[in-house]
C-alpha positions in Angstrom: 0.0 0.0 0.0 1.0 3.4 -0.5 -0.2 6.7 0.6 0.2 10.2 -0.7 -0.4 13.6 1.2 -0.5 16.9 -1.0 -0.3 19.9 1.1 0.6 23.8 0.4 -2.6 24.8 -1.4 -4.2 28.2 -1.1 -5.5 31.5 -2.1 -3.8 33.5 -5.1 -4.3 35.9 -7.0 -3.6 35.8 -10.9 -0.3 36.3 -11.8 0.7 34.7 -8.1 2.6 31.3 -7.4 2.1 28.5 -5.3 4.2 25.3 -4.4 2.5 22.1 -3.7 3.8 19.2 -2.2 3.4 15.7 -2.3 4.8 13.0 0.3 4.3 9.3 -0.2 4.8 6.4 2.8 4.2 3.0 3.0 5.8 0.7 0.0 7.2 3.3 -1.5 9.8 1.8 -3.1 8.3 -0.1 -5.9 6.8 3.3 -6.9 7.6 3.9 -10.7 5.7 7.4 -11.7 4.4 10.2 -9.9 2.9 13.4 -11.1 -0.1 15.9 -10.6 -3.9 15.7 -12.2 -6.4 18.7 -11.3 -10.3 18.6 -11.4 -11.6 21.9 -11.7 -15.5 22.5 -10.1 -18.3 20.7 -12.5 -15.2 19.1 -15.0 -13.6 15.9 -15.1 -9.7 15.6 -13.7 -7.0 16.1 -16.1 -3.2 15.7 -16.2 -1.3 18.8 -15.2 2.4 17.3 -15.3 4.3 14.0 -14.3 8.5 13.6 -12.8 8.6 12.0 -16.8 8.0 15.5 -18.1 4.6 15.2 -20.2 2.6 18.6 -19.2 -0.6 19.2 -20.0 -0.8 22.3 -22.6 -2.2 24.8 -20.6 0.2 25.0 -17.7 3.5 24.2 -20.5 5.9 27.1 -19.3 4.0 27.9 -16.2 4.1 24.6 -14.4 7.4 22.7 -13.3 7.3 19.4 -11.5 10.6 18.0 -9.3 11.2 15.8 -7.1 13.2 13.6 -4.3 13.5 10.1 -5.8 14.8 8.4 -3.1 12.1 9.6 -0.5 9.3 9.7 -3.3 8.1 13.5 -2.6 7.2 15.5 -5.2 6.1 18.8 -6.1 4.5 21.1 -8.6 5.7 24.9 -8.9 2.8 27.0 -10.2 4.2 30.4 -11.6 1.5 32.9 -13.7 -1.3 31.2 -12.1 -4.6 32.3 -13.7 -8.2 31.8 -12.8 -8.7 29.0 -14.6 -6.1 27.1 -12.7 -8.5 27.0 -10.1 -9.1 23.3 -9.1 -8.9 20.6 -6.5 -5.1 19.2 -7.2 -4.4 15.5 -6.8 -0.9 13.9 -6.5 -0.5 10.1 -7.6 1.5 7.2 -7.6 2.1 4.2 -9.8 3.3 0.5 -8.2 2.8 -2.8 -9.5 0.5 -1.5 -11.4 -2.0 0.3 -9.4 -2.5 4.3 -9.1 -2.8 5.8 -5.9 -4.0 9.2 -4.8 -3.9 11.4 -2.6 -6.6 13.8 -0.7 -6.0 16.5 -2.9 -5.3 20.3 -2.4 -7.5 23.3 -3.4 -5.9 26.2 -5.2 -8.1 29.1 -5.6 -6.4 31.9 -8.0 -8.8 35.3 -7.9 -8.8 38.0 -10.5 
């Protein structure tokens, strides 16, 4: 089993940055992919950006993803945020095969 916790959402306004976090336990060692989906109110969840590099357009330039391999924690730099980055953001992890999530994190950018 493993289990992700995001943290370090919040309140922005446009133009603003935020940092989010992501922190896996349990078996983490058989963990083979990480990254970031988002599901905005009233839309389904989409890919933001994975440790592998594939972004989703709208964040390409604006959105960065590193991480510690070794202790499987992750996170997602958010610079230029805009209004319509405003979601519930979900960190994952692959291993043997299965996806985990975590919690998730709101980010609420204003105008």
């Amino acid at each position: 089993q493993v289990q992700l916790v995001e943290s370090g959402g919040g309140s922005v306004q446009t133009g603003g940055s935020l940092r989010l976090s992501c922190a896996a336990s349990g078996n983490i060692l058989r963990i083979n992919d990480m990254g970031w989906y988002r599901q905005a109110l009233g839309k389904q969840r989409e890919l933001v950006g994975t440790t592998t590099g594939n972004f989703a357009d709208s964040v390409k330039g604006r959105f960065f993803v590193s991480g510690n391999n070794a202790e499987k924690t992750i996170y997602l730099q958010m610079n230029s945020l805009k209004p319509e980055d405003t979601a519930l953001y979900y960190c994952y992890g692959d291993s043997l095969g299965r996806r985990y999530w975590g919690q998730g994190t709101q980010v609420t950018v204003s105008s």
